[in-house]
Every structure is written in C-alpha cells, then in structure tokens.
RODO-2510 file (C-alpha; in nm, 4 decimals, decimal comma):
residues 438
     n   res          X          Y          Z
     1     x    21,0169    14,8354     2,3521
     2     x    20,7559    15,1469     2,3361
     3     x    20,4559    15,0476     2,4984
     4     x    20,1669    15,1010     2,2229
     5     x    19,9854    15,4412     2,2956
     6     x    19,6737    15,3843     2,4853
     7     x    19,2950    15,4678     2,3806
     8     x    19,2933    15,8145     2,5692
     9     x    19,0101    15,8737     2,8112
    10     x    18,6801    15,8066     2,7714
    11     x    18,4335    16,0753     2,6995
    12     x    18,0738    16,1376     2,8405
    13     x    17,9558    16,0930     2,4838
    14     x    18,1179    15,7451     2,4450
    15     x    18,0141    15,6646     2,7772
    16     x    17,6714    15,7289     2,6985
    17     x    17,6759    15,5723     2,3419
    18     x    17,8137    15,2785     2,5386
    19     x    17,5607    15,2345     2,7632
    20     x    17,3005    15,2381     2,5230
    21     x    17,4691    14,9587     2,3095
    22     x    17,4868    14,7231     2,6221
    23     x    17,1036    14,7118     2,6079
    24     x    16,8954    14,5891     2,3526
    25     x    16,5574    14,6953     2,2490
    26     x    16,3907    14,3916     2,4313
    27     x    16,5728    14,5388     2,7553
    28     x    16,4827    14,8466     2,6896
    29     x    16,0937    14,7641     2,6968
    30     x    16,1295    14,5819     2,9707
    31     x    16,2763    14,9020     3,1878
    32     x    16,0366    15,1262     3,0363
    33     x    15,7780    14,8923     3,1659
    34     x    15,8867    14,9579     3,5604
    35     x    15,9168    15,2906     3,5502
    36     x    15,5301    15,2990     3,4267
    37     x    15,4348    15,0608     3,7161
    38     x    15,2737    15,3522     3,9239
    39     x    15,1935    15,5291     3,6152
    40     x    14,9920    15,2766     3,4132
    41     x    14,6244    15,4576     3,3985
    42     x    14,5003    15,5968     3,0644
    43     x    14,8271    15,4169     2,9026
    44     x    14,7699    15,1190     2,6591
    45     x    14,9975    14,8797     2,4109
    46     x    15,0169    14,7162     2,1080
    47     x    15,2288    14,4132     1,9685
    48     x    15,2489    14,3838     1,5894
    49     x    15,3721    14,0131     1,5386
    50     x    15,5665    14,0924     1,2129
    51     x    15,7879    13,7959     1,3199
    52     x    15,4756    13,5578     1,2094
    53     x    15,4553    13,6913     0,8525
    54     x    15,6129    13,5321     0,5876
    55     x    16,0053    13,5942     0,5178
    56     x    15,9345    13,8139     0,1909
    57     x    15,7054    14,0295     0,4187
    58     x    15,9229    14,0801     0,6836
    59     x    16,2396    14,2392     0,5331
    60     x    16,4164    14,4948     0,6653
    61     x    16,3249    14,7567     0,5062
    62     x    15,9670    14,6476     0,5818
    63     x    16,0212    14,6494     0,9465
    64     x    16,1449    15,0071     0,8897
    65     x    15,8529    15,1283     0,7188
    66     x    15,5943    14,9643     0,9404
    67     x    15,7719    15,1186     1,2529
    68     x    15,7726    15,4741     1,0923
    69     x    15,4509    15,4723     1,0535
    70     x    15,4125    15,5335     1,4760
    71     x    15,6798    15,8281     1,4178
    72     x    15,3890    16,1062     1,4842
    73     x    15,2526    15,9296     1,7792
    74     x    15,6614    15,8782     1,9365
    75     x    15,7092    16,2585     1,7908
    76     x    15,4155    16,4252     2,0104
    77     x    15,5213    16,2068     2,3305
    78     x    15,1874    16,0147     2,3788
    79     x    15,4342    15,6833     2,2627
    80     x    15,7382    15,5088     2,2729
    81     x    15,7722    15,2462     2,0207
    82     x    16,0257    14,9196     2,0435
    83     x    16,1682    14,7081     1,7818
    84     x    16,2821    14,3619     1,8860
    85     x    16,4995    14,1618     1,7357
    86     x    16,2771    13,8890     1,6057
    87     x    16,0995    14,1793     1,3932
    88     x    15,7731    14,2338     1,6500
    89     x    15,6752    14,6268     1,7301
    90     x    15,5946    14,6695     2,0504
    91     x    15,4315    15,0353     2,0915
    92     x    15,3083    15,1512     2,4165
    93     x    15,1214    15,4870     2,4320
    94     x    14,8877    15,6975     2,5889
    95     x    14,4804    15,6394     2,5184
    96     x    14,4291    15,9690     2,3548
    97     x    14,6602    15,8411     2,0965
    98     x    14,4364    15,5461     2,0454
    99     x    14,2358    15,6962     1,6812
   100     x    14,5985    15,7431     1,5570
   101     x    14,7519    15,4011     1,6211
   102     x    14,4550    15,2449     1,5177
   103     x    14,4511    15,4146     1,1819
   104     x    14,8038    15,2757     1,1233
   105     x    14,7449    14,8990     1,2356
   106     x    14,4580    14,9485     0,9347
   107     x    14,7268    15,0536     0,6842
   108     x    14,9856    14,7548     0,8228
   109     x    14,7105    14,5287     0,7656
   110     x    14,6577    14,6494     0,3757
   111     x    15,0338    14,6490     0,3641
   112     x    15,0399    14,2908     0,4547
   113     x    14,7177    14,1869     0,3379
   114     x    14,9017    13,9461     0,0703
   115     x    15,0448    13,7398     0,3579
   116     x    14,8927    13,3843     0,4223
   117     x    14,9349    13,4611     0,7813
   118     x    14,6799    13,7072     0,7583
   119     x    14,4273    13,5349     0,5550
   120     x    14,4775    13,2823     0,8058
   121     x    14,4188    13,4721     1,1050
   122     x    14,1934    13,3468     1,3799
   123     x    14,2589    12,9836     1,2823
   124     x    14,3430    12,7452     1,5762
   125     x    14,6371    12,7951     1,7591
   126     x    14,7378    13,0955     1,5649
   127     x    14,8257    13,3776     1,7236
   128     x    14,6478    13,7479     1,6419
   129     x    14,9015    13,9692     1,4253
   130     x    14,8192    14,2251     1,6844
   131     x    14,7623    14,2303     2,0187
   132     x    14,6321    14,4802     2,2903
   133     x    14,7085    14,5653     2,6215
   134     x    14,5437    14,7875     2,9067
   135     x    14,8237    14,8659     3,1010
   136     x    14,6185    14,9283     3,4186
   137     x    14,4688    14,5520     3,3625
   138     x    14,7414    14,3685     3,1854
   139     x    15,0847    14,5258     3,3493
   140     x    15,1822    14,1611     3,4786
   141     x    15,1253    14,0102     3,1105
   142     x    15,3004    14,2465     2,9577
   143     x    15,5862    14,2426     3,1555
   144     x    15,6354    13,8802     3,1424
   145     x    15,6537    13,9195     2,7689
   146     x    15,9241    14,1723     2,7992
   147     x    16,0835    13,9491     3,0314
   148     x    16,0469    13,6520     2,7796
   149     x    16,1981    13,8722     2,5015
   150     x    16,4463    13,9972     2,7014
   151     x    16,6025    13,6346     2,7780
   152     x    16,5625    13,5409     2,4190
   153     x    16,7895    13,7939     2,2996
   154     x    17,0231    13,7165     2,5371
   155     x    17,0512    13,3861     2,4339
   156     x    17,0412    13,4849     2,0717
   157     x    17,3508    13,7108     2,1760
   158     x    17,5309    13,4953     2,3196
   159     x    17,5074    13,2289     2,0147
   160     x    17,6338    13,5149     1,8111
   161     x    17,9022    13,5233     2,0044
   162     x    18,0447    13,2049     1,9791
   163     x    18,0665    13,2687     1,5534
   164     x    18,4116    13,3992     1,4054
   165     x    18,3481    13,7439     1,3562
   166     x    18,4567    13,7296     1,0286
   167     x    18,1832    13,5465     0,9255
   168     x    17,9307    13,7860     1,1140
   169     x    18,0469    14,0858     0,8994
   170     x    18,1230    13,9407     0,5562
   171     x    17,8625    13,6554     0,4877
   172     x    17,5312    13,7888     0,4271
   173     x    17,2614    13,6807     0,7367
   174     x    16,9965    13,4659     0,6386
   175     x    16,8181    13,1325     0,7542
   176     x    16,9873    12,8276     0,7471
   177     x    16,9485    12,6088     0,4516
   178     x    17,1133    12,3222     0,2556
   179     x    17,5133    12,3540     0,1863
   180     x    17,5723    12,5170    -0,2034
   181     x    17,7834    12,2374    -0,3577
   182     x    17,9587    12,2774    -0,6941
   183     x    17,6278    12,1487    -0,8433
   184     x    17,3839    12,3328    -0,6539
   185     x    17,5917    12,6385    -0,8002
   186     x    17,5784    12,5119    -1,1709
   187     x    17,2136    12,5205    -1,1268
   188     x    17,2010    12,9035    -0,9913
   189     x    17,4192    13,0124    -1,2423
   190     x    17,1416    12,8771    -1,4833
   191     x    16,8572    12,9837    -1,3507
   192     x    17,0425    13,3339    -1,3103
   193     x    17,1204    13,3276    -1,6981
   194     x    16,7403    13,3554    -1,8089
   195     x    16,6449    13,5350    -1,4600
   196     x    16,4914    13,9103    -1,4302
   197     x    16,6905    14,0316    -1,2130
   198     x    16,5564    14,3602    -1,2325
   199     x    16,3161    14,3445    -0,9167
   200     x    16,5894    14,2610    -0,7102
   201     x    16,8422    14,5498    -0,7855
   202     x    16,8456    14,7814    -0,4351
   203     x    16,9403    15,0682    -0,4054
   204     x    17,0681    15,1944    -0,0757
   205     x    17,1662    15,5933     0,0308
   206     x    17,5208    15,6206     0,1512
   207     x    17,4535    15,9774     0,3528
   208     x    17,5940    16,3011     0,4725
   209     x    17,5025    16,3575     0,8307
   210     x    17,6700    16,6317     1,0149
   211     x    17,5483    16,6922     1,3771
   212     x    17,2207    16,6656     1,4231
   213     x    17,1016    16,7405     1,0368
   214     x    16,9009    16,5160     0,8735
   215     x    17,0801    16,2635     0,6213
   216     x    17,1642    16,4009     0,2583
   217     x    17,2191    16,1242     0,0428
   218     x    17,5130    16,1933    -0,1439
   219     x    17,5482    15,8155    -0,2919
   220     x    17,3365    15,5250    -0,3887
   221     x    17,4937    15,1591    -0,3718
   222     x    17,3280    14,9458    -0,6059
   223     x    17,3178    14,5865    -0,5077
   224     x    17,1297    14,2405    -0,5647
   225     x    16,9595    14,1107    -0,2834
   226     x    17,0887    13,8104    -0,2083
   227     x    16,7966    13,7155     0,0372
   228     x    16,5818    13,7811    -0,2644
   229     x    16,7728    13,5922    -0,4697
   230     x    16,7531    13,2661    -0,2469
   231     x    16,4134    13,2858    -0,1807
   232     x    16,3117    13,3381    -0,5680
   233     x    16,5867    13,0729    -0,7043
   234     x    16,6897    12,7975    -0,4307
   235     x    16,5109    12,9290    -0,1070
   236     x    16,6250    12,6349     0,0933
   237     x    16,9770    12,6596    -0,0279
   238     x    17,2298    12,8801     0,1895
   239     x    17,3907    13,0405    -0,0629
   240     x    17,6629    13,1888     0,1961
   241     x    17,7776    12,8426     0,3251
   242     x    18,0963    12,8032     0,1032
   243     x    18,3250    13,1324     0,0889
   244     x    18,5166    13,0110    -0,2346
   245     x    18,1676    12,8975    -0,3996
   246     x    18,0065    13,2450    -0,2575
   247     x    18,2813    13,4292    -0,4065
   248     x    18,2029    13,2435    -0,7932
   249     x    17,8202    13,3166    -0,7297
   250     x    17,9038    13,7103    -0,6419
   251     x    18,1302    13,6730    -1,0194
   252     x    17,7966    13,5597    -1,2106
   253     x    17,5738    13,8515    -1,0277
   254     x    17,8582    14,0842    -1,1506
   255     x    17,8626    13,9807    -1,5192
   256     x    17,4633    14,0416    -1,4433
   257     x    17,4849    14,3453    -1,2741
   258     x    17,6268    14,5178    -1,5670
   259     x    17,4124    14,3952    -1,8010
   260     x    17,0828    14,5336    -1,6342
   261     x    17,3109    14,8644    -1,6137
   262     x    17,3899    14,8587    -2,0053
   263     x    17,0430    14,8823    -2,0583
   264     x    16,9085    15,1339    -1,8159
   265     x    16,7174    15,4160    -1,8699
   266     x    16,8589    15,7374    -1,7566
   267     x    16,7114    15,7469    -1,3984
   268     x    16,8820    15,4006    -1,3286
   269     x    17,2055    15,5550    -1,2641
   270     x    17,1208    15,8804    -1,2547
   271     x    17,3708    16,1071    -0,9531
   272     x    17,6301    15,9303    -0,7817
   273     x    17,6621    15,5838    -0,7236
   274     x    17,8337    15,2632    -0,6296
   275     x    17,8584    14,9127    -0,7533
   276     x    18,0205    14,6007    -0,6242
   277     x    18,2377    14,4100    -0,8262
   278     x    18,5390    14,1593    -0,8211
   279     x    18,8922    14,2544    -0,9269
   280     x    18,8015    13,9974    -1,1866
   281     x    18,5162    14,1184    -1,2780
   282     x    18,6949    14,4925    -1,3402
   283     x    18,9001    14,3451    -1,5925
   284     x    18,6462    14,1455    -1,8062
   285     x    18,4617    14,1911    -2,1272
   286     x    18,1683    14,2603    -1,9606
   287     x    18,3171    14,5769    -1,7542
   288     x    18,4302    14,6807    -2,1756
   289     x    18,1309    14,6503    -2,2742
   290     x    17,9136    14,8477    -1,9810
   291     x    18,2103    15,1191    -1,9810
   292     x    18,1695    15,1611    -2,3640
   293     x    17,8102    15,2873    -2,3011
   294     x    17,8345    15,4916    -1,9783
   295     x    17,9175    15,8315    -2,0968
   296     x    18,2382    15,9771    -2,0453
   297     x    18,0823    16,2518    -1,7884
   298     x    17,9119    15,9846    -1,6019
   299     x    18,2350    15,7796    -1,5361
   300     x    18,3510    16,0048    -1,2574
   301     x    17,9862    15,9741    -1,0687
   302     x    18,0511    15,5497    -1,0117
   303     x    18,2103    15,4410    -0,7749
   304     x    18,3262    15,0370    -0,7787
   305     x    18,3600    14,8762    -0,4453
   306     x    18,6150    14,6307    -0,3925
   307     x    18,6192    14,3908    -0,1360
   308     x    18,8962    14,3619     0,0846
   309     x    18,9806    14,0113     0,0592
   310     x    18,9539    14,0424    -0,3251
   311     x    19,1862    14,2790    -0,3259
   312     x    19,4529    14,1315    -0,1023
   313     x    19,4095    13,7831    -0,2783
   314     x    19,5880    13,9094    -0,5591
   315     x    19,7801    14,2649    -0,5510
   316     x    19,9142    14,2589    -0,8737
   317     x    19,5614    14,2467    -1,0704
   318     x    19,3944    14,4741    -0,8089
   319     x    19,6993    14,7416    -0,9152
   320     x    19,6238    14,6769    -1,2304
   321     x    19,2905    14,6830    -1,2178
   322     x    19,2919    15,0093    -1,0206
   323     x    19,5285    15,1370    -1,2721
   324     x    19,2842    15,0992    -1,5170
   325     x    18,9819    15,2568    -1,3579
   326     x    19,1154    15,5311    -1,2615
   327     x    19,2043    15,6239    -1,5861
   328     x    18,9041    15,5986    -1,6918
   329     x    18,7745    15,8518    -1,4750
   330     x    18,5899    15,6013    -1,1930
   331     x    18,6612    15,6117    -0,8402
   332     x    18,7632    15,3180    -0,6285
   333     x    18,6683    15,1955    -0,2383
   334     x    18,7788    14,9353    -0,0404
   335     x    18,4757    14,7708     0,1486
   336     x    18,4351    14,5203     0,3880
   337     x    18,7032    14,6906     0,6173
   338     x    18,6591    14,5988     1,0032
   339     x    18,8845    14,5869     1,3573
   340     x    19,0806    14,3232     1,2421
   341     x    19,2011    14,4452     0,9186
   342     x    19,1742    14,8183     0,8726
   343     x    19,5374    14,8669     0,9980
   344     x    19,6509    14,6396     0,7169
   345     x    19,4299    14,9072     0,4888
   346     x    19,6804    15,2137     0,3643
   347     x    19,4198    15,4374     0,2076
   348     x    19,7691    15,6190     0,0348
   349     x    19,9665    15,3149    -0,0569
   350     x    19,6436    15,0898    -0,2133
   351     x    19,6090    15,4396    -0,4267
   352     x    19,2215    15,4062    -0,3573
   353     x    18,9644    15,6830    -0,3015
   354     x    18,7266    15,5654    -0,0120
   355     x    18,7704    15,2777     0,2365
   356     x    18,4261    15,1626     0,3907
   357     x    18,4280    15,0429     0,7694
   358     x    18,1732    14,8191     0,8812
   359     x    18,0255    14,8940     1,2106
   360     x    18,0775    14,7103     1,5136
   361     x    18,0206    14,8194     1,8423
   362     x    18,3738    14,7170     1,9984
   363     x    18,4993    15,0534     1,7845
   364     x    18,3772    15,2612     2,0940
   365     x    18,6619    15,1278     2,3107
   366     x    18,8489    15,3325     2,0563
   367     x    19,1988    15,1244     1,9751
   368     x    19,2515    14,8189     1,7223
   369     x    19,3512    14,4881     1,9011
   370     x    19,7236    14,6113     1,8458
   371     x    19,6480    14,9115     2,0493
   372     x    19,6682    15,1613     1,8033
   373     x    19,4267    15,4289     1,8056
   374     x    19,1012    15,4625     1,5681
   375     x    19,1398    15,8059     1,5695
   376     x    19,4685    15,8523     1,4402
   377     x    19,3916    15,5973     1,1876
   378     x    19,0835    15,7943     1,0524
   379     x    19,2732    16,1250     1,0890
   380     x    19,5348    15,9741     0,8421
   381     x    19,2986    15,8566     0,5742
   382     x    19,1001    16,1702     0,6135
   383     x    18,7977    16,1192     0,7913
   384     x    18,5672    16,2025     0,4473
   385     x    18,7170    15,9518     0,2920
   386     x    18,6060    15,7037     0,5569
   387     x    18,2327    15,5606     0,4726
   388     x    18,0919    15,3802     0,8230
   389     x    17,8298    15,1365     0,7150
   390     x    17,5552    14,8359     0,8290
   391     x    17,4326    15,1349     1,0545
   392     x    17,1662    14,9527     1,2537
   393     x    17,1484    15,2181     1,5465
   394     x    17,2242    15,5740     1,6195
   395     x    17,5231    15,4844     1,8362
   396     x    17,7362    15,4005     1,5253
   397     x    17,6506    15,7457     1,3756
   398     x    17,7321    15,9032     1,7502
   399     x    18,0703    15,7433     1,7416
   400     x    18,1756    15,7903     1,3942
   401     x    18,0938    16,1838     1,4177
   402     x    18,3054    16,1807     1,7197
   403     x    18,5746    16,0689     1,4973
   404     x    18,4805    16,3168     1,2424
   405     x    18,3464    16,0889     0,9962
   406     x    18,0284    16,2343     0,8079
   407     x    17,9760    15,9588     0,5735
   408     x    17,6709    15,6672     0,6955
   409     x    17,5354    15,3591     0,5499
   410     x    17,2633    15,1558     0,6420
   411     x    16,9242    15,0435     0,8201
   412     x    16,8948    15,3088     1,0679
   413     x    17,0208    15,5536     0,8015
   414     x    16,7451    15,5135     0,5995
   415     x    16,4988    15,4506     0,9252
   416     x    16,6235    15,8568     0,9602
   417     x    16,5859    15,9495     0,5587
   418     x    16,2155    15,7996     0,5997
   419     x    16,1310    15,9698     0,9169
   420     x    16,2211    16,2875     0,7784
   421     x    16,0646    16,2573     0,4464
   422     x    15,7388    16,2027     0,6399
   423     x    15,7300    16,4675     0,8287
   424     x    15,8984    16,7217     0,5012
   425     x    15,5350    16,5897     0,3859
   426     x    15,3369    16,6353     0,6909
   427     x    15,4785    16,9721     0,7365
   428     x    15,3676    17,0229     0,3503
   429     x    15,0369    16,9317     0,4154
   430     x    14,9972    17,1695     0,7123
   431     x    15,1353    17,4077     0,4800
   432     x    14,8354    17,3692     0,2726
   433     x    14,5904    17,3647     0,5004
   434     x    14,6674    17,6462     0,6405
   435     x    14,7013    17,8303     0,2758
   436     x    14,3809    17,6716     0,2168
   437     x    14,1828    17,8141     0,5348
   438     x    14,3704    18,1676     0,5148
***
C-alpha cells in the first residue's frame, strides 16, 4: 500500500499565519500590555463595553463599524486597537491621540444612544459603557483585565471544542433558547407568512483580493438573518436546535426570499449575486414564478447556492435540478464545503460552477484527515472557482492566497471593504481641502 503523500514543508508564511491563529485577541492585549511596562508614560486606554448593549446593538457588523471608527488613530501609530471575543474594544493609544478618540466615543454613543443600557447608565451596579485608563497609574488594573479576558477565552475555547464540528460550521451561532418543536415551527411559518421581511434581507460582498489590494467585490450574497429573525419572531426560541426542522424553516424563508425578489426594484439585484436555496426549493412554483420575471440577461448574473448536504441527500433531484438551471442561464455553487467533506466534492463530476469552503484554521496544516493535500485539491477545481468564506481574520485570506485562491467572504472582509472606503473618503476630503486652499 502507497503511503498517502504528505503535506510538504511548512513555509515561513504558514508558520507565521500559524502563530498568529494560536493567539487570540484577548492574548494579544495582554502581551502588548508587557512590552509597554517600561514604556507606559504619555500612553492611555479605553474599554468600550459593547458586550453590555443589547443583542440587536451588538451585531457583527456593528462591532465592525464601531472598531473602524479608531482606524485613523491605529493608521498614524499613536494606537493599537483589540477586539475581544465577548464584543468589548479595548484601544490603547498615545495622549496626543486623546481629541481623536474622544470624538469617536461621542459618535459610538449617538450610534447607540437607542440602547436601554445607555439610558441606564450610572445606575447602581452598572458598569460605565466606557472606561479609562492612565497607563502610568492604572498598568496593574489593566493588566488584570487582560489577564481576566485572556482566561475567559480560553475557557470559551475549550467549550468549543468539545462541540461536533459539524455543528460549529453549519448551524448558525446564536444564544441558547427553547428547542423548535413541530409546533413552535407551525407558528414561525405563520408569523413569517404576514412578516416584512424586507429589513432583514443582507447583503454580504463575496471579494476579489489579490496580494495586498484592497477587496473588489465582485458578488453580493443575499441572505435573511436568521439572528434577526429570532429576535423579531420567537427570540427565546433556538431556531437551529433541530437540523430536520431547521432545514423546513430554511424551505419557508426560500419560498420568501423569492417573493421579496419578484418585487424588487432594479437596485435590489442589481450586478452579480447569490442566493441560497434548497434543491427543493429550485424546482418549485415559486422558483417559476421569480425566473419568469428576472430578465433573460440577468439570469447569468445569479448565482444559487446549494448546500452540501442538500445536495447529497438526494442526487437525482440535485442533477435534475442543476440540469435545469443551467439551462436557464444561472450558475450553480456548492456551499457549506469544509475538511471533512470537500474530498467527497468533485467540482467536474457534480457539473457545478463554484464550490465555497468554509474557513477553519486546521486548513493551515495543509492535508485533509485522509492525507491528501489541499493544494492539489484546489489546483484541480481551479483555484477561482474556489470561494473561502466566514473570513473572521486575515490569516484565512493569508492562507487561501497561498493556495491561489482570490475569492473571500466574510467579517473581516468587509472589516477591510470599510476600512478602505474610509480612508477613499478621507483621502477625498484632503483632496478638497487642499483644492480649496490652492
């Protein structure tokens, strides 16, 4: 028997991508922290406690936003800004950066100013939303708090560990709740019948990032948030809990889905994008109905994302199905593929246009559990038909360039695409001061 061909050596670049994903953020502060022990004069810090607000005001893409707002300060070195896993910013910086930071808790605060945290603020026993720190006076505090943080996340890491990864990459993340019973779903699927749904269609940029260029959006998934969803409908429901009861719910959004898109306006699905549906779904009166009104030129812009278990459940209608589609001119992806089951994924013999590979960081070892390589397998599908998403740091855009990949999903995708937008309009700005003094 051949022995299966090993990963290959290790390069400096996966060496260093691996040693960044071995520490978290909380760790990170906390190092960052000693080496400023002998340097802590004219250096303060800041902790905005977005973990207190409410869950609606403490999204994702609000954490983004509120942490790009300290992007100047981190950009001119007088900063270095943290984001820890229970949502808090941690910012330390230099005192003649104070005016700036300042400036921006002032806009978090109108940001948030909604939030019955805030109105509360100051009440017994309730912590400040923001706290300061001289470092020359309050090293010691500080660093306990890093330390604190530091063995929370540890522990948080290592209950994470104990799940089936499955469920870490396929059921959506959210609180704990009540099970969803057969009845509890009855009840969704009738409150989603007369819902708007419109304020909770997302859209996300699937990006173009080739070396160190900023992101070009290329594609825009449009999805309904399912945390939005449980918090507007059943928040103390977890919608996730049953798989087979999950997988009815996701049939109802679909049927939905395509109903807002029948009667968008011409900037809903204007470009390129992507829409997740079931096999099922594909092949229903509703998908008729929403391809009758896309134009024919539009068809080839949509993509429809499959997921993988959808597709393998039954073969024959996802053929079909596929069959179909492409016919009609859309293109089809595979999503949801991990570790575990990409080697089961033939790009060539599912007949399918993109396969999307969620992001873990056991890739960087480089091999499947079979001990097959990752780089062969990419090279075979043709690394630009490979999407990597749930980007949440820049070590999965690192590794996937290294494989050649150029197509990125996800939070810190979009962290970037913000970042860069700001400064295209602080750059514009200087532009027109300057025209304006010349």
């Amino acid at each position: 028997m051949i022995p299966p061909k090993g990963p290959g050596p290790v390069t400096a670049q996966q060496r260093a991508i691996a040693q960044r994903l071995a520490k978290g953020q909380e760790s990170l502060l906390l190092d960052y922290l000693r080496k400023l022990e002998n340097h802590r004069q004219g250096r303060r810090a800041v902790v905005v406690r977005l973990s207190a607000l409410q869950a609606v005001n403490r999204r994702d893409h609000h954490v983004r936003m509120a942490a790009a707002g300290f992007e100047d300060v981190v950009r001119q070195l007088k900063g270095q800004i943290f984001i820890l896993a229970d949502s808090d910013l941690v910012l330390i910086f230099k005192e003649t950066a104070l005016d700036e930071v300042e400036a921006q808790i002032v806009k978090l605060r109108f940001m948030f100013d909604d939030d019955s945290f805030l109105a509360g603020e100051g009440a017994a026993g309730r912590p400040a939303f923001v706290d300061w720190f001289l470092l020359d006076r309050d090293y010691e505090t500080l660093v306990l708090f890093a330390q604190r943080a530091v063995t929370e996340e540890q522990q948080r890491r290592e209950s994470d560990s104990r799940e089936p990864e499955t469920e870490r990459v396929q059921v959506p993340q959210m609180p704990k709740g009540d099970p969803l019973t057969p009845a509890l779903l009855a009840k969704v699927e009738e409150h989603l019948a007369n819902a708007n749904l419109a304020n909770m269609l997302r859209r996300q940029a699937i990006c173009a990032i080739v070396g160190k260029a900023s992101p070009q959006p290329v594609l825009y998934e449009l999805f309904i948030s399912i945390a939005d969803l449980r918090q507007t409908l059943m928040p103390d429901t977890d919608l996730a809990s049953s798989p087979w009861l999950f997988q009815q719910l996701t049939r109802t959004l679909d049927r939905r889905v395509l109903s807002l898109l029948n009667k968008h306006d011409d900037s809903t699905i204007a470009g390129d994008i992507s829409i997740n549906l079931n096999v099922e779904t594909l092949l229903s009166q509703e998908f008729l109905n929403f391809d009758d009104n896309i134009k024919a030129s539009e068809r080839g812009s949509i993509v429809i994302e499959l997921q993988k278990t959808d597709v393998f459940a039954d073969l024959g209608a996802f053929l079909f199905a596929r069959d179909f589609a492409h016919d009609r001119g859309y293109r089809i992806c595979i999503d949801g593929a991990d570790l575990e089951s990409l080697p089961f994924i033939s790009r060539d013999k599912l007949g399918v246009d993109f396969i999307k590979l969620v992001w873990s960081p056991e890739m960087i070892m480089g091999q499947f559990p079979d001990g097959s390589r990752l780089e062969d397998y990419v090279r075979r599908a043709g690394a630009t038909r490979i999407m990597l998403c749930r980007c949440g740091e820049q070590a999965a855009i690192d590794y996937g360039q290294t494989l050649g990949i150029t197509l990125f999903q996800g939070y810190h995708v979009e962290a970037l695409r913000l970042a860069d937008d700001q400064q295209k309009g602080k750059n514009g700005s200087d532009r027109w001061r300057e025209r304006r003094s010349s």
